[in-house]
N, CA, C and O atoms as CSV, one atom per row, in Angstrom:
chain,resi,resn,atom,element,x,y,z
A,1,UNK,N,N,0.835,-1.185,0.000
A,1,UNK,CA,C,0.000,0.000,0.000
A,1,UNK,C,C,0.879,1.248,0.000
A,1,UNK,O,O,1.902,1.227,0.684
A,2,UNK,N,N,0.563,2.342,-0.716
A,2,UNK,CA,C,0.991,3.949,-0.539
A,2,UNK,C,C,1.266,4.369,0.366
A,2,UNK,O,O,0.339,4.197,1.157
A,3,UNK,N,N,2.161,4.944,0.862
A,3,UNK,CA,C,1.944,5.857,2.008
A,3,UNK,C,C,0.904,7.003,2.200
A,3,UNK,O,O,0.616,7.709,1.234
A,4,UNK,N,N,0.373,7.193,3.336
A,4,UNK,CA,C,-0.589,7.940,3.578
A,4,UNK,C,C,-0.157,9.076,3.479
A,4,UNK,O,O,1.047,9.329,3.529
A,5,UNK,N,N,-1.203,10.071,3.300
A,5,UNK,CA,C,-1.236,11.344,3.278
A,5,UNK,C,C,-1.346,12.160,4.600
A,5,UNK,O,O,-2.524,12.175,4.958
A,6,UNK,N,N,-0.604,12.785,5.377
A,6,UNK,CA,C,-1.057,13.231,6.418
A,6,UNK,C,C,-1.479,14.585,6.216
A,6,UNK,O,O,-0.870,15.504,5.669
A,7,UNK,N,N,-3.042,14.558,6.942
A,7,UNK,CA,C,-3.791,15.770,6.787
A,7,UNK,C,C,-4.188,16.662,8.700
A,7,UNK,O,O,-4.837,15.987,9.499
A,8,UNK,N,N,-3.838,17.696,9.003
A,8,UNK,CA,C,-4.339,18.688,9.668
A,8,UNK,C,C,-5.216,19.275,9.731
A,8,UNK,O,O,-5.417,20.220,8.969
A,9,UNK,N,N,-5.925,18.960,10.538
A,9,UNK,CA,C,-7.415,20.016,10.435
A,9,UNK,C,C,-7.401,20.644,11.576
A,9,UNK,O,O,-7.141,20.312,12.733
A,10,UNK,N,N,-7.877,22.069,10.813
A,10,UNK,CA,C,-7.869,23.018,11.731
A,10,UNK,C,C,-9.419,24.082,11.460
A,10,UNK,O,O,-9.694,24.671,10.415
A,11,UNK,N,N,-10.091,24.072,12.517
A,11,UNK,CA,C,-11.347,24.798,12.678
A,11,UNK,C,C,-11.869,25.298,14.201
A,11,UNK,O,O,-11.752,24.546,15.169
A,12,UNK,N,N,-12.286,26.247,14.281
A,12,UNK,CA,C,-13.083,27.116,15.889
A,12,UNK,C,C,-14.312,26.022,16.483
A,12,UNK,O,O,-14.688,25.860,17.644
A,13,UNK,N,N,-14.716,25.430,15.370
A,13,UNK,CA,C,-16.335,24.591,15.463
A,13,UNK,C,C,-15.708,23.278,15.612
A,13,UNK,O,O,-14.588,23.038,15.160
A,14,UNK,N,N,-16.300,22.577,16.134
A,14,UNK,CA,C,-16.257,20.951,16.665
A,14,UNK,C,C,-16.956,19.859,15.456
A,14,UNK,O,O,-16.616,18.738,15.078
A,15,UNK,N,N,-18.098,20.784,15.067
A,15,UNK,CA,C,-19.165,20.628,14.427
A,15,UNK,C,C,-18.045,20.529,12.770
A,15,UNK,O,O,-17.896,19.434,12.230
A,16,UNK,N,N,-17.732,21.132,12.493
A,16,UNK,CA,C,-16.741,21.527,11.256
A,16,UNK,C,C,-15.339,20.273,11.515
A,16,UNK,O,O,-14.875,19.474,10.701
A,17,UNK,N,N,-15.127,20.410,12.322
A,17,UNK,CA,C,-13.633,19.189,12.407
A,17,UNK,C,C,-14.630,17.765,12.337
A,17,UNK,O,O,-14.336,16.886,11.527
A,18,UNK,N,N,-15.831,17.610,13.253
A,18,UNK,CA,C,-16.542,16.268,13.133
A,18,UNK,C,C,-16.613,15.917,11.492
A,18,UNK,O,O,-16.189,14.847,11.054
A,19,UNK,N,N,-17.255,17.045,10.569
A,19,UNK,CA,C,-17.746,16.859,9.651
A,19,UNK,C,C,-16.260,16.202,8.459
A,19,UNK,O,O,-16.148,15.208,7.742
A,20,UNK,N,N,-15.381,17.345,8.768
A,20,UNK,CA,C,-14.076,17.015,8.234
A,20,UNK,C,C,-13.835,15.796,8.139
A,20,UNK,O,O,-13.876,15.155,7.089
A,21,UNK,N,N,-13.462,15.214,9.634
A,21,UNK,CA,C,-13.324,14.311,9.478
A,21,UNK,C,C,-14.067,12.812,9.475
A,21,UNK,O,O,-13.517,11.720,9.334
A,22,UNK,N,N,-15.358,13.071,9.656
A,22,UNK,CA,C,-16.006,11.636,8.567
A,22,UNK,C,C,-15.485,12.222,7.493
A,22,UNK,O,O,-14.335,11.780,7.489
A,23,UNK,N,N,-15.625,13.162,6.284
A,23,UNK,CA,C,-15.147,13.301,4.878
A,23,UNK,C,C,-13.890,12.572,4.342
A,23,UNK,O,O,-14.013,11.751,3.434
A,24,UNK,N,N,-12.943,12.793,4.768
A,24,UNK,CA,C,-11.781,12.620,4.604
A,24,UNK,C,C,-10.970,11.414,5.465
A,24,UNK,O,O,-9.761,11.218,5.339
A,25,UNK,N,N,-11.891,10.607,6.404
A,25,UNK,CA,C,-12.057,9.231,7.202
A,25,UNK,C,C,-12.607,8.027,5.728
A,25,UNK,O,O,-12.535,6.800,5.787
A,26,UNK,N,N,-13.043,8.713,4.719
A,26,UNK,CA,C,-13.679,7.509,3.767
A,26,UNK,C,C,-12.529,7.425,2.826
A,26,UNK,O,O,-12.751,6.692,1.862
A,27,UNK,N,N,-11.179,8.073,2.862
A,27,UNK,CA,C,-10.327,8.011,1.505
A,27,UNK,C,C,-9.088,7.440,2.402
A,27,UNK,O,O,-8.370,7.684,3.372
A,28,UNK,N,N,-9.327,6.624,1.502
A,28,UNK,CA,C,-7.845,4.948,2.246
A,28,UNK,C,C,-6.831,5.903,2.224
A,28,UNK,O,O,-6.440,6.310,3.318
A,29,UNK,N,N,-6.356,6.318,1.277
A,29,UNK,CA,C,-4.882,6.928,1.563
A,29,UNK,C,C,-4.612,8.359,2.402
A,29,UNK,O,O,-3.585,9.001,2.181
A,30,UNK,N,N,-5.469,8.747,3.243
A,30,UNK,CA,C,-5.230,9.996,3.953
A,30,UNK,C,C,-5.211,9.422,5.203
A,30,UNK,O,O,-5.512,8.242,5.382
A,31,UNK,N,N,-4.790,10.375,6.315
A,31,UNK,CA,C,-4.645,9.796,7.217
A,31,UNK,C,C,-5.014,11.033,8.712
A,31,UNK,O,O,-4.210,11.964,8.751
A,32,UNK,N,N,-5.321,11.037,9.023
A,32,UNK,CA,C,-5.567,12.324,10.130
A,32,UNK,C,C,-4.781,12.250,10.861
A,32,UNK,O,O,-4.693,11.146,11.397
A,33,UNK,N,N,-3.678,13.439,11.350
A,33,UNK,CA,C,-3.104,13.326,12.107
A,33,UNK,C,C,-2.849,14.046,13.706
A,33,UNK,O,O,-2.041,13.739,14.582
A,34,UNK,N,N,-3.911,15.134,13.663
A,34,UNK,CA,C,-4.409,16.158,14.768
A,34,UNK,C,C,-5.248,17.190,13.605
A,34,UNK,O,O,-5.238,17.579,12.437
A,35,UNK,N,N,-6.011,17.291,15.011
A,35,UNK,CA,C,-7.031,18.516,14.786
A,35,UNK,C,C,-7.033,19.326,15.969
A,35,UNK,O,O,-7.164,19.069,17.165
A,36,UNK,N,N,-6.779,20.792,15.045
A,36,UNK,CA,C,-6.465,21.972,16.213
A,36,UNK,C,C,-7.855,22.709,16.064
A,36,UNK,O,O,-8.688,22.658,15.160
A,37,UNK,N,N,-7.821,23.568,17.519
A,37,UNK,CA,C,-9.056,24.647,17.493
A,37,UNK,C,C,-8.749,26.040,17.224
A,37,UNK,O,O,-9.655,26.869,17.141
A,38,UNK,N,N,-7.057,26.465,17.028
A,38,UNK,CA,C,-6.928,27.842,16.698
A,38,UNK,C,C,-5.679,28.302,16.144
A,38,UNK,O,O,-4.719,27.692,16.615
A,39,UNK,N,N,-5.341,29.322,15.161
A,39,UNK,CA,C,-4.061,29.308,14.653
A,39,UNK,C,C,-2.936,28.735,15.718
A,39,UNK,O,O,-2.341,27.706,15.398
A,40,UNK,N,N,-2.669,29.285,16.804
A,40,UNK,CA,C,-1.425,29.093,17.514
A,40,UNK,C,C,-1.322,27.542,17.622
A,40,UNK,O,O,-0.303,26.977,17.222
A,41,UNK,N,N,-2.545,26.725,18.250
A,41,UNK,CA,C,-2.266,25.094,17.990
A,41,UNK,C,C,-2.055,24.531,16.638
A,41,UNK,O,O,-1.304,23.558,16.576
A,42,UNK,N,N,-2.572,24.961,15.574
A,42,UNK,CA,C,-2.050,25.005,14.397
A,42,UNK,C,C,-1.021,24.696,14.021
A,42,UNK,O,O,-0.694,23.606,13.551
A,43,UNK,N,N,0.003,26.201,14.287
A,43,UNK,CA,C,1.342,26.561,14.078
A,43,UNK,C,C,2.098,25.472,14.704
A,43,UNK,O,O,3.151,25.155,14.149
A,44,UNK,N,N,1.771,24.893,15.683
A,44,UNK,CA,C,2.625,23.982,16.744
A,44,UNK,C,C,2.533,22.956,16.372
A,44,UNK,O,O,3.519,22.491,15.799
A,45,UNK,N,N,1.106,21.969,16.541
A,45,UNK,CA,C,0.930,20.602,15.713
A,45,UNK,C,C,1.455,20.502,14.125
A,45,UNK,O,O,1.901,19.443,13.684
A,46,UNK,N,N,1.346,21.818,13.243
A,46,UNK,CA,C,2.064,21.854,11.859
A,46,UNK,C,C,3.602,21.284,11.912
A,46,UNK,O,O,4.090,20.403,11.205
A,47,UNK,N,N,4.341,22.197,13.161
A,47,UNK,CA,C,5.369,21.934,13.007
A,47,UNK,C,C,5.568,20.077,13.921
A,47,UNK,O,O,6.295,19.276,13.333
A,48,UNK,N,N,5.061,19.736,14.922
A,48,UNK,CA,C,5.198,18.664,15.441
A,48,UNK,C,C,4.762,17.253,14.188
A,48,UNK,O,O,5.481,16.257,14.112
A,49,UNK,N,N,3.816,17.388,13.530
A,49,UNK,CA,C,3.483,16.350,12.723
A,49,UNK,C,C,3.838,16.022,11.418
A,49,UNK,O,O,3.706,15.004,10.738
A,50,UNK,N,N,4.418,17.350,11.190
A,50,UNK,CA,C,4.387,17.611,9.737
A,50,UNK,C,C,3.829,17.264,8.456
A,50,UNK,O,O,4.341,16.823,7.427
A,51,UNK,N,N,2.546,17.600,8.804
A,51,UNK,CA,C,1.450,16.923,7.532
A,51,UNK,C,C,1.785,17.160,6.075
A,51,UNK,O,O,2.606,17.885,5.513
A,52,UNK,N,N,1.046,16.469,5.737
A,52,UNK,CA,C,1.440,16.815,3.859
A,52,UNK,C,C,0.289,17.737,3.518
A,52,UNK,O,O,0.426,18.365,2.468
A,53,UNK,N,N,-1.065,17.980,4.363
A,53,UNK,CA,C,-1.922,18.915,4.354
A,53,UNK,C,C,-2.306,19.482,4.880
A,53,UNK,O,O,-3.078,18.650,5.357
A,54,UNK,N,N,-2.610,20.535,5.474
A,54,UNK,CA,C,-3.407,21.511,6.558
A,54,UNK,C,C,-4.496,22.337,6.001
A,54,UNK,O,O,-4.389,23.244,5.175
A,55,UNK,N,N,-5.876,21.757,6.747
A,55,UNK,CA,C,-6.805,22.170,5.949
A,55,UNK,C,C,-7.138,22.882,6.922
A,55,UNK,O,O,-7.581,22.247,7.879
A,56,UNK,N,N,-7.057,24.637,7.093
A,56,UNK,CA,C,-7.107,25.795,7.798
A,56,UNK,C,C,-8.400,26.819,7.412
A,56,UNK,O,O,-8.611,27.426,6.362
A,57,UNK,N,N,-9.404,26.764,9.022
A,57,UNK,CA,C,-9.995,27.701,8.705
A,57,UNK,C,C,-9.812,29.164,8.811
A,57,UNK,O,O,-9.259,29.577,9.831
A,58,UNK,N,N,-10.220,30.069,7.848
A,58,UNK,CA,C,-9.786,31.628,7.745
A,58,UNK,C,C,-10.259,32.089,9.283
A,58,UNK,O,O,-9.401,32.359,10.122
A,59,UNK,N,N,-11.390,32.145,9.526
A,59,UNK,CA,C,-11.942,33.022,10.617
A,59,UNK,C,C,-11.803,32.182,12.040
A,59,UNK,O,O,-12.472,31.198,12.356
A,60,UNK,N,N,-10.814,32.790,12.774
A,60,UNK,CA,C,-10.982,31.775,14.285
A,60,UNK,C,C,-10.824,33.089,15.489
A,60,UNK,O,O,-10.697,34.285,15.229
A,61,UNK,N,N,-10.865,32.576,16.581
A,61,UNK,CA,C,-11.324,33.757,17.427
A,61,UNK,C,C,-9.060,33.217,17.649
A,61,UNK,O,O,-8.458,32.256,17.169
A,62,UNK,N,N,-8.668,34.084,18.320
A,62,UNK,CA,C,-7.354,34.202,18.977
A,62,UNK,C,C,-6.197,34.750,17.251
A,62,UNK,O,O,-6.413,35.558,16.348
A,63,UNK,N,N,-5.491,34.170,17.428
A,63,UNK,CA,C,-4.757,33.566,16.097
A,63,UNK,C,C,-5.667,33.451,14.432
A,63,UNK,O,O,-6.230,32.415,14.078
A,64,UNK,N,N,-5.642,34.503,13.742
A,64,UNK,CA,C,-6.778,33.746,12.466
A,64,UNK,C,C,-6.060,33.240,11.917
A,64,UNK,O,O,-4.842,33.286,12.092
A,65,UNK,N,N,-6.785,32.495,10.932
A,65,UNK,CA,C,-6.308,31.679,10.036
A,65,UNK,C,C,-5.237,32.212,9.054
A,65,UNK,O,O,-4.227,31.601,8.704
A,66,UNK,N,N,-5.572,33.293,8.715
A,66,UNK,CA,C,-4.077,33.889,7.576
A,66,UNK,C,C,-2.982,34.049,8.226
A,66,UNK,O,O,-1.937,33.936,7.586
A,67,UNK,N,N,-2.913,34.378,9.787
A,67,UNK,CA,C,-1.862,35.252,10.235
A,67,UNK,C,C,-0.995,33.478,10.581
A,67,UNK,O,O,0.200,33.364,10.850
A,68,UNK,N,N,-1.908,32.400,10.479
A,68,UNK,CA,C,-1.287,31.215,10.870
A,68,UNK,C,C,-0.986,30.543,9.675
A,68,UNK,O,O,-0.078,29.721,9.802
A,69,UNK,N,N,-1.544,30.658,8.389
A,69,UNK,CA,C,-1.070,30.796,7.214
A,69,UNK,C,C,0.201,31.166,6.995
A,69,UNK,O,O,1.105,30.414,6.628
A,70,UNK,N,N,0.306,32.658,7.279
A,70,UNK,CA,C,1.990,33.455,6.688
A,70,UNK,C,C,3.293,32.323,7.606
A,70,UNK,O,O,4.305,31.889,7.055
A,71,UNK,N,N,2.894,32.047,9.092
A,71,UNK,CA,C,4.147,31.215,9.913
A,71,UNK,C,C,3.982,29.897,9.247
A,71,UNK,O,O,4.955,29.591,8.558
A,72,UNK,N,N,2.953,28.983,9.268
A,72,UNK,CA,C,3.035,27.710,8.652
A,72,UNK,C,C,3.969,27.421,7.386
A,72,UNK,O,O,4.715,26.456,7.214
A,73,UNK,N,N,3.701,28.655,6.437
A,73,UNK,CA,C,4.589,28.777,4.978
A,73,UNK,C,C,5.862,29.009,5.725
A,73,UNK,O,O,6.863,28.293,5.702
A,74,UNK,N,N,5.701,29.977,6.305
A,74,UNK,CA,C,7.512,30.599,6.269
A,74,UNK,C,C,8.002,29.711,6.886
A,74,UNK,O,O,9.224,29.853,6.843
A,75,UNK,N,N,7.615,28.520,7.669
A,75,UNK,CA,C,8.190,27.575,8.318
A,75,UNK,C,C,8.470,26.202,7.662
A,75,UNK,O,O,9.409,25.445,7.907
A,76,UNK,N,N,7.263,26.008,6.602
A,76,UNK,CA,C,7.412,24.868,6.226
A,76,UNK,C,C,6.843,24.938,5.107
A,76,UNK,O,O,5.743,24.386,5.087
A,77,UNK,N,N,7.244,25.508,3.962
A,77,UNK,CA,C,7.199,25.851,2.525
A,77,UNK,C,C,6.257,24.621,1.645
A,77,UNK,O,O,5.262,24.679,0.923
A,78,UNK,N,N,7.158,23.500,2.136
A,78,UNK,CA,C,6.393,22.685,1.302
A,78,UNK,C,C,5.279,22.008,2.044
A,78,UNK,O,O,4.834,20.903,1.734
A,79,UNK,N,N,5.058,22.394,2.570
A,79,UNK,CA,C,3.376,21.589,2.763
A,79,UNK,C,C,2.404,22.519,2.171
A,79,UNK,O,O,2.489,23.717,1.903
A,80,UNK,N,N,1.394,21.601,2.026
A,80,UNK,CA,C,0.067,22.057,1.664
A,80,UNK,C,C,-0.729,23.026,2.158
A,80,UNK,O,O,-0.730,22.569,3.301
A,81,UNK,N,N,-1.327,23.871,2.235
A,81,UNK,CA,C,-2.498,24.254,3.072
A,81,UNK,C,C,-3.529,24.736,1.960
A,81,UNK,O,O,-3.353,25.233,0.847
A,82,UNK,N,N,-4.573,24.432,2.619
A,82,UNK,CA,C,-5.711,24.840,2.200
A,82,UNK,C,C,-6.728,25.419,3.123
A,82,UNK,O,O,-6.932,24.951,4.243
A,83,UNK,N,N,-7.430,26.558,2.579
A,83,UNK,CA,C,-8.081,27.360,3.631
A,83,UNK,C,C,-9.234,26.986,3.416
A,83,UNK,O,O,-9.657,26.409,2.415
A,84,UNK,N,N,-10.133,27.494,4.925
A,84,UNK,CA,C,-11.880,26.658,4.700
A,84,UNK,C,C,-12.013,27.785,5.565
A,84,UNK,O,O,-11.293,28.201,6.473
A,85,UNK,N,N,-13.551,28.359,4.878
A,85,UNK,CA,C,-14.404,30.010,5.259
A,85,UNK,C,C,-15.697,29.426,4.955
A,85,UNK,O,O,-16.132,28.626,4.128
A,86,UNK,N,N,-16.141,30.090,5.887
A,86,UNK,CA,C,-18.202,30.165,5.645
A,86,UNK,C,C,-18.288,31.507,5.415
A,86,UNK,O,O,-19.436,31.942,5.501
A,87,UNK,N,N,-17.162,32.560,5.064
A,87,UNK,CA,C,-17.647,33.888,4.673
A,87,UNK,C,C,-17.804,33.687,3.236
A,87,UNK,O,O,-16.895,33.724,2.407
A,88,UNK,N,N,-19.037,33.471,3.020
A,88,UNK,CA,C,-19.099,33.598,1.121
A,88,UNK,C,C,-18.799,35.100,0.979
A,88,UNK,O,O,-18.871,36.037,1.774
A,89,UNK,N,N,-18.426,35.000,-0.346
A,89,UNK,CA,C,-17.896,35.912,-1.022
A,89,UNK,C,C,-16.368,37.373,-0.691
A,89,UNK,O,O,-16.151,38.541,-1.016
A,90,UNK,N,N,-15.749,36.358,0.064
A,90,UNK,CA,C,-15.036,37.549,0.665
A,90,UNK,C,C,-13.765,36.775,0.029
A,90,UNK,O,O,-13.057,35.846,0.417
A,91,UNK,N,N,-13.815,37.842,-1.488
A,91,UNK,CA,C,-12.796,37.444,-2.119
A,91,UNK,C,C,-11.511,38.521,-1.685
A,91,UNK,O,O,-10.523,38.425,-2.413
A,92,UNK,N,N,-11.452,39.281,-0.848
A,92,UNK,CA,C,-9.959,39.866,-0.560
A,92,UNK,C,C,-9.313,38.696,0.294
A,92,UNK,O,O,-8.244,38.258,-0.131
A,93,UNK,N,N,-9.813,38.170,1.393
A,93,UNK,CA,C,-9.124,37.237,2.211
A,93,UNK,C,C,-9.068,36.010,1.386
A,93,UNK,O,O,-8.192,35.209,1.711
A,94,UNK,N,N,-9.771,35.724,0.457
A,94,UNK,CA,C,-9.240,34.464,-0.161
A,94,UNK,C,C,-7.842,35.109,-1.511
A,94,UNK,O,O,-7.025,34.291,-1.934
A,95,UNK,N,N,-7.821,35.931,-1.780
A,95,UNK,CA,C,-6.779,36.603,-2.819
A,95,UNK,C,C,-5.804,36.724,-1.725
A,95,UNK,O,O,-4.667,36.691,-2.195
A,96,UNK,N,N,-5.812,36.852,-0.439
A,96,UNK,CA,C,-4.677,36.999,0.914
A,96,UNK,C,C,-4.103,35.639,0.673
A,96,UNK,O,O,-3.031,35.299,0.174
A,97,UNK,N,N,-5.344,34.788,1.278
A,97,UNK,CA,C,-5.223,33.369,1.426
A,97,UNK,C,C,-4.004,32.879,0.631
A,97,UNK,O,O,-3.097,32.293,1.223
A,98,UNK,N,N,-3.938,33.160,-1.041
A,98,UNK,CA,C,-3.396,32.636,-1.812
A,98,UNK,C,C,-2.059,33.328,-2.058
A,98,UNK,O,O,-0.978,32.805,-2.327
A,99,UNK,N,N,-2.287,34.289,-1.945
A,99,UNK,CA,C,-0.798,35.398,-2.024
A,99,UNK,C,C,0.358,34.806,-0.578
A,99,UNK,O,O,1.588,34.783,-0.523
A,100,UNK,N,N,-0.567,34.440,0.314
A,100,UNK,CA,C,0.378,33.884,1.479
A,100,UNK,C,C,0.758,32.678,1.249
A,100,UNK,O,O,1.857,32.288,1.644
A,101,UNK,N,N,-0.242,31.749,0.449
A,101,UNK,CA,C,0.644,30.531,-0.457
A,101,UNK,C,C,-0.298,29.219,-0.189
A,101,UNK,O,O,0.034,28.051,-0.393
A,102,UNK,N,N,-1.771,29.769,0.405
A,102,UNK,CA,C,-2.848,28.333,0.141
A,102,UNK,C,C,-2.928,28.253,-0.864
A,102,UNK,O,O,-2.895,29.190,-1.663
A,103,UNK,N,N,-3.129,26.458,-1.243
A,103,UNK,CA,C,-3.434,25.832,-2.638
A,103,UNK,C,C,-4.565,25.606,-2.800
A,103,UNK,O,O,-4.932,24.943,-3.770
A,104,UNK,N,N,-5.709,26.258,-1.589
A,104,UNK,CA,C,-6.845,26.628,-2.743
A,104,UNK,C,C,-7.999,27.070,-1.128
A,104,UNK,O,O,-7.818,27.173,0.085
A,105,UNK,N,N,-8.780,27.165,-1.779
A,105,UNK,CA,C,-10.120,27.716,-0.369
A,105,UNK,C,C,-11.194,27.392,-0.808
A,105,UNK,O,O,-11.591,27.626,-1.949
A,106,UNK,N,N,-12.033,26.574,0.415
A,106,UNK,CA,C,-12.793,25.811,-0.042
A,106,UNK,C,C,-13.933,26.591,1.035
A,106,UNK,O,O,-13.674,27.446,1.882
A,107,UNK,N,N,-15.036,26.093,0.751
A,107,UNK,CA,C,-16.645,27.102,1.051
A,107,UNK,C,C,-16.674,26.208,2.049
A,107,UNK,O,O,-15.803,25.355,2.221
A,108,UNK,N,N,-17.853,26.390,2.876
A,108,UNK,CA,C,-18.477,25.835,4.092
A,108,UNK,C,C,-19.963,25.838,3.471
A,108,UNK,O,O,-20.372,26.971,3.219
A,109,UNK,N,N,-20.723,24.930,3.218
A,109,UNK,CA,C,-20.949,23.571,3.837
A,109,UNK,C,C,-19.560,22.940,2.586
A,109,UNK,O,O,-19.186,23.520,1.567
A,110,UNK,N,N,-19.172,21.905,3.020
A,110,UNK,CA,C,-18.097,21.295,1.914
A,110,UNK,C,C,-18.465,20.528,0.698
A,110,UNK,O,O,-18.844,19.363,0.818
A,111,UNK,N,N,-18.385,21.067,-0.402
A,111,UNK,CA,C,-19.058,19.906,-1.755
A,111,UNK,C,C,-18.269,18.742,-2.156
A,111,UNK,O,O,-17.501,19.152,-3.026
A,112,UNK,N,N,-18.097,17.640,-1.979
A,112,UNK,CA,C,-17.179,16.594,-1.740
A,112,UNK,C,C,-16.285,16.654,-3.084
A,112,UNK,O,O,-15.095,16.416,-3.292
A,113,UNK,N,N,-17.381,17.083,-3.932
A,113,UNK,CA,C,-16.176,16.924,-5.409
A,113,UNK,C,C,-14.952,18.029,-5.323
A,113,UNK,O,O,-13.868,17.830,-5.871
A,114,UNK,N,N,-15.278,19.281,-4.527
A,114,UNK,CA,C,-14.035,19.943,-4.314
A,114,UNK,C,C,-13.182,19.266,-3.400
A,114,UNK,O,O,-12.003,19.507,-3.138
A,115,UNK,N,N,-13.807,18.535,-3.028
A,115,UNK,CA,C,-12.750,17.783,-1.550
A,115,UNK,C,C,-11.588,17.108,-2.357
A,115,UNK,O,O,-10.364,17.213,-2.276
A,116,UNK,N,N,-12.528,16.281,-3.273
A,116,UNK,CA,C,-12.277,15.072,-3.832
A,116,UNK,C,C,-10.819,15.288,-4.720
A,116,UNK,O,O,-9.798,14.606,-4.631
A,117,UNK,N,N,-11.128,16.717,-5.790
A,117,UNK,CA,C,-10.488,17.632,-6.584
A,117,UNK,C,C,-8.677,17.869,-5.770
A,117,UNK,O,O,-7.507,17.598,-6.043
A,118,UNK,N,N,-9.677,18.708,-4.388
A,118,UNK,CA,C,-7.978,18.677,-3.457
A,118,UNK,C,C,-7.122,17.714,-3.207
A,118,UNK,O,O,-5.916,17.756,-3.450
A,119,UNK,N,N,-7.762,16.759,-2.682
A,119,UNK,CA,C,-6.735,15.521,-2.858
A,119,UNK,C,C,-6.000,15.261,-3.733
A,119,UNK,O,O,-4.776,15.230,-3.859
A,120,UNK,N,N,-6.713,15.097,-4.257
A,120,UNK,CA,C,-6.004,14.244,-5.927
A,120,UNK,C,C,-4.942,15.355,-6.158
A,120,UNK,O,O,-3.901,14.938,-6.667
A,121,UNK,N,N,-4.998,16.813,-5.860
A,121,UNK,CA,C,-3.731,17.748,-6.187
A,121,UNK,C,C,-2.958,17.699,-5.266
A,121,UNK,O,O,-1.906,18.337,-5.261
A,122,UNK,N,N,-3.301,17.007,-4.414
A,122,UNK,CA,C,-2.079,17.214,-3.108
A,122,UNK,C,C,-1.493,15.923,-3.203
A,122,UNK,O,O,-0.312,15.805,-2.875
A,123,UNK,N,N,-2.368,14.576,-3.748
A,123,UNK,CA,C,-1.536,13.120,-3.932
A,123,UNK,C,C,-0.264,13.721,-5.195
A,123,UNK,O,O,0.932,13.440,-5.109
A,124,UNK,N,N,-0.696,14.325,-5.982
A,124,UNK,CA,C,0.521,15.080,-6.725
A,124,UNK,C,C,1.201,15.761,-6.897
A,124,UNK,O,O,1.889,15.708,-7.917
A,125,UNK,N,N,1.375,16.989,-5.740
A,125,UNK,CA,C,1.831,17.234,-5.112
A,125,UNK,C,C,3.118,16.158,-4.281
A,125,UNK,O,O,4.179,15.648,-4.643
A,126,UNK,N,N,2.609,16.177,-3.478
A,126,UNK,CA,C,3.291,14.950,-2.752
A,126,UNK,C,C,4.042,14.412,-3.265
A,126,UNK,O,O,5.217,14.380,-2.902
A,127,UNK,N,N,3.371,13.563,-4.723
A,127,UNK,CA,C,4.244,12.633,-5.116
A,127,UNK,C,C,5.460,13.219,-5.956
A,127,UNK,O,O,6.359,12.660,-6.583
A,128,UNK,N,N,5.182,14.420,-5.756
A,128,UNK,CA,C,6.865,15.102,-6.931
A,128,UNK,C,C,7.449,15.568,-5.473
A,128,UNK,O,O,8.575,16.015,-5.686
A,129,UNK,N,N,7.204,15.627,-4.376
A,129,UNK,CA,C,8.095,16.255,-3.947
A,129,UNK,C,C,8.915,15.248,-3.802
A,129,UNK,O,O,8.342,14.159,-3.831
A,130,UNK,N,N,10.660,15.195,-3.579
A,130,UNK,CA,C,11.714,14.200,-3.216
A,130,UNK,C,C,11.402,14.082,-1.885
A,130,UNK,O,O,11.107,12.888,-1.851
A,131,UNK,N,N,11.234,14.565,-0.550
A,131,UNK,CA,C,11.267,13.909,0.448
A,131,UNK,C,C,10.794,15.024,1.384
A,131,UNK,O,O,11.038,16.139,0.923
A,132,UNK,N,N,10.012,15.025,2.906
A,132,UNK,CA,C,9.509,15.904,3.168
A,132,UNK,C,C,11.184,16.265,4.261
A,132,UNK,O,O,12.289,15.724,4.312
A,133,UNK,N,N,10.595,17.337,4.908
A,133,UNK,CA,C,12.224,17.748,5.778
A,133,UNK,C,C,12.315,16.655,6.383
A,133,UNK,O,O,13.324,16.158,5.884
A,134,UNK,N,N,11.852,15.813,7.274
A,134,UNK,CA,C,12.173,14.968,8.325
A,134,UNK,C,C,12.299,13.287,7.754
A,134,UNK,O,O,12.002,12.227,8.304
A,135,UNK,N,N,13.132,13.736,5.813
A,135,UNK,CA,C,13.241,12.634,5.944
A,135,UNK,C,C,12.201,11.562,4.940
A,135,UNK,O,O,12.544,10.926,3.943
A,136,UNK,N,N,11.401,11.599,5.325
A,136,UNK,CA,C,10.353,10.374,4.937
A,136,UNK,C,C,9.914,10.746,3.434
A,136,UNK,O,O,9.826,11.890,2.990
A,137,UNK,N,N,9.637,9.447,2.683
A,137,UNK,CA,C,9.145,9.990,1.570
A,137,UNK,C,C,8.629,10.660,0.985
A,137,UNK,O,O,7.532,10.802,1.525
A,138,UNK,N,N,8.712,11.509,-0.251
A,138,UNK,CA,C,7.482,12.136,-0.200
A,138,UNK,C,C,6.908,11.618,-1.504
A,138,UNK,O,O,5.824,12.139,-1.763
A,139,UNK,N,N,7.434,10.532,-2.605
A,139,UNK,CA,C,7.075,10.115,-4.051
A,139,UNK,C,C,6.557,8.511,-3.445
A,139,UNK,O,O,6.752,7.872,-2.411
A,140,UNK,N,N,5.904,8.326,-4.549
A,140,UNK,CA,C,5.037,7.101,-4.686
A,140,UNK,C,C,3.747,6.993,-4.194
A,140,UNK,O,O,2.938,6.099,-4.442
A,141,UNK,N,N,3.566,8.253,-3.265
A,141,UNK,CA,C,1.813,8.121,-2.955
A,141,UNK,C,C,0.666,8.057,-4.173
A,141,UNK,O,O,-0.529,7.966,-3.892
């Protein structure tokens, strides 16, 4: 079997990480590896686990999501992140989102085919990168 994908979830709502993760609990090759409630646990579990994804929500009460965005990148370039907002239409923070270096922002309630879409760019992803920092593979997923 592939190596798994390790994914981060990060959201304020309980309700939103539950949902997450049944979603992303049905795809064999991902793997959950913590779920935080606010940028600063974020920033910390990012760096402790080192996922191949961090799926980050924009709006959290302490730490938001962008300002945990800009440290996650500047810390760890090559991972993934992807941002998750229930603010429809607030295309300046998603044009932030992306300028700080998410690979994409996804709506609240979640439409699985965008889910579905992210993966599959992050299994390729992944699989070009040569190796993550700590080492471990990062090709053949």
């Amino acid at each position: 079997m592939a190596e798994k994908i390790d994914v981060l979830l990060v959201d304020d709502s309980r309700t939103v990480l539950a949902q997450l993760e049944r979603i992303l609990g049905e795809v064999d090759d991902l793997a959950i590896v913590g779920m935080a409630r606010d940028g600063a646990e974020a920033i910390r579990m990012a760096s402790e686990a080192q996922p191949d994804l961090v799926l980050l929500d924009i709006v959290m009460p302490g730490l938001d999501g962008l300002s945990a965005l800009r440290t996650i990148k500047s810390m760890h370039p090559w991972m993934e992140v992807a941002m998750v907002s229930s603010v429809s239409g607030d295309a300046q923070k998603a044009e932030e989102a992306f300028r700080l270096g998410a690979c994409q922002v996804l709506g609240k309630p979640f439409d699985p085919e965008i889910i579905e879409a992210l993966v599959e760019n992050v299994r390729v992803a992944v699989g070009t990168r040569p190796a993550k920092p700590d080492g471990s593979p990062g090709e053949g997923v």
